[in-house]
Every structure is written in C-alpha cells, then in structure tokens.
N, C-alpha and C positions, 0 to 999 in steps of 0.2 A: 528735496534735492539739496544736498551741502557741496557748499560750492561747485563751477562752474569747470565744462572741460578745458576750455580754454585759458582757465586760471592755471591749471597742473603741473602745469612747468612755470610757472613765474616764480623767479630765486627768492627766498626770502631775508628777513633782516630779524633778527630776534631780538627783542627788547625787555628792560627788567628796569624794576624803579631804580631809581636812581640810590647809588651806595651797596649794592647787594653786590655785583661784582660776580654775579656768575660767568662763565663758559658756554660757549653756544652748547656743548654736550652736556652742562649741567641743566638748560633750559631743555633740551630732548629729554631726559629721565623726569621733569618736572611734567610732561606732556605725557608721558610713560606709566604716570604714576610712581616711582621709583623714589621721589623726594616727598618730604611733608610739607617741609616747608613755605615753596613755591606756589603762589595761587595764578594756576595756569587759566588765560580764558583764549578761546577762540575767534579764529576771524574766517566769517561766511564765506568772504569773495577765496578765501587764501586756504580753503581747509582743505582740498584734495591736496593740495602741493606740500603742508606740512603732513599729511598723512604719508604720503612719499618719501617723504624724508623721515620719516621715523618708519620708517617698514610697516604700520599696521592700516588695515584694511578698518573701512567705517564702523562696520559689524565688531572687530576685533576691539576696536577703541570702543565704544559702547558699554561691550561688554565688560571689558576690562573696567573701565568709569564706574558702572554698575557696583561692581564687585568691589574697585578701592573705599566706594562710598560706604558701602555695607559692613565690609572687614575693617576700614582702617579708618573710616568718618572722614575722608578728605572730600573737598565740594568736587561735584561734578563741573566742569571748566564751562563757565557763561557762554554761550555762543553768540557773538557781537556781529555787526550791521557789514562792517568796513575796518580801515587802515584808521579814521579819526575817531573811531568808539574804543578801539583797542588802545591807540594812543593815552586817550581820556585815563580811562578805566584802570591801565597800570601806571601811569602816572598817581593817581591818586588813592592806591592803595599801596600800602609797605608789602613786598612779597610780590607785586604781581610782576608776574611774568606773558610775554606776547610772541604775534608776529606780525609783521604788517610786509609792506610788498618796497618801500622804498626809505630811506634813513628819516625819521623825522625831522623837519627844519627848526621844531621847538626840543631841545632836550633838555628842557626844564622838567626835574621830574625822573629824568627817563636817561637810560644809558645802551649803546646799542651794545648785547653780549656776542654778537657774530653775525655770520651772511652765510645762505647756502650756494 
C-alpha cells in the first residue's frame, strides 16, 4: 500500500536543493517524467496526495516510471520513509527534488519551490 488514505488530502510543500530555483510546476513535470534533469524521490506517508495533484493514478505512475527508465535512462524516483528522509535526501544531492507535508525548519540545503 503507498501511502495512506488519510494522508490524501494533506497539502503539500514542494522542495528542490537549494539554488535550482524551480516552480512548483516545474517540480510536477520532474514527477511526470517530463524533465531530465530533476532527480525526483518520493514520500510514502505523502504519495496518494501528490498523485492527486499531478492527475495520475499508481498504476499510470508506474508505468509511466517504467517506460521513462527504459526510453529515456531516468532513475525511477526512490520511494522514502517520511518528510525527514525526503528532507535528507534532496538536501544532499544537486537536482533533487521532493515533497514533504510541512516547510522544513532546516532549509540548509533546501528551498521550498511551492505549496498545494
């Protein structure tokens, strides 16, 4: 099961290392598969609700995952624990991009690129 139902609705905050300076819609097409650049990873408690927000169903993200990796060599997005693995994670890689459920209090690292 990815994520929970009672996560579904909780707004998110979208996060990218720091300096990259994307748009929360440019961290949706990074989720989308639509950018190379962006190394997108997921967050377990938070994944039905950015699936909501980006219109695709588990099944559709998958498969689509599948196929960017096959066609285009982009990595399939890590799927993480929580809001302090995802923090970590694009903190400490150039490109990564997130979502966690509230602004981080550390944005060493990290820049927040929008709120749903």
């Amino acid at each position: 099961d990815l994520g929970n139902a009672n996560e579904s609705d909780r707004p998110l905050v979208f996060i990218c290392h720091k300096g990259l300076h994307y748009s929360k819609a440019e961290v949706s097409y990074a989720f989308k598969g639509y950018l190379d650049e962006p190394r997108p990873v997921d967050n377990k408690k938070l994944f039905s609700s950015m699936l909501k927000t980006i219109g695709y169903s588990s099944e559709k993200y998958k498969k689509m995952w599948d196929k960017m990796s096959f066609r285009r060599a982009l990595f399939i997005p890590k799927m993480l624990e929580n809001d302090e693995a995802v923090v970590r994670e694009v903190a400490s890689n150039y490109g990564g991009v997130g979502y966690v459920s509230t602004t981080p209090d550390n944005l060493n690292n990290i820049e927040v690129c929008g709120k749903d």
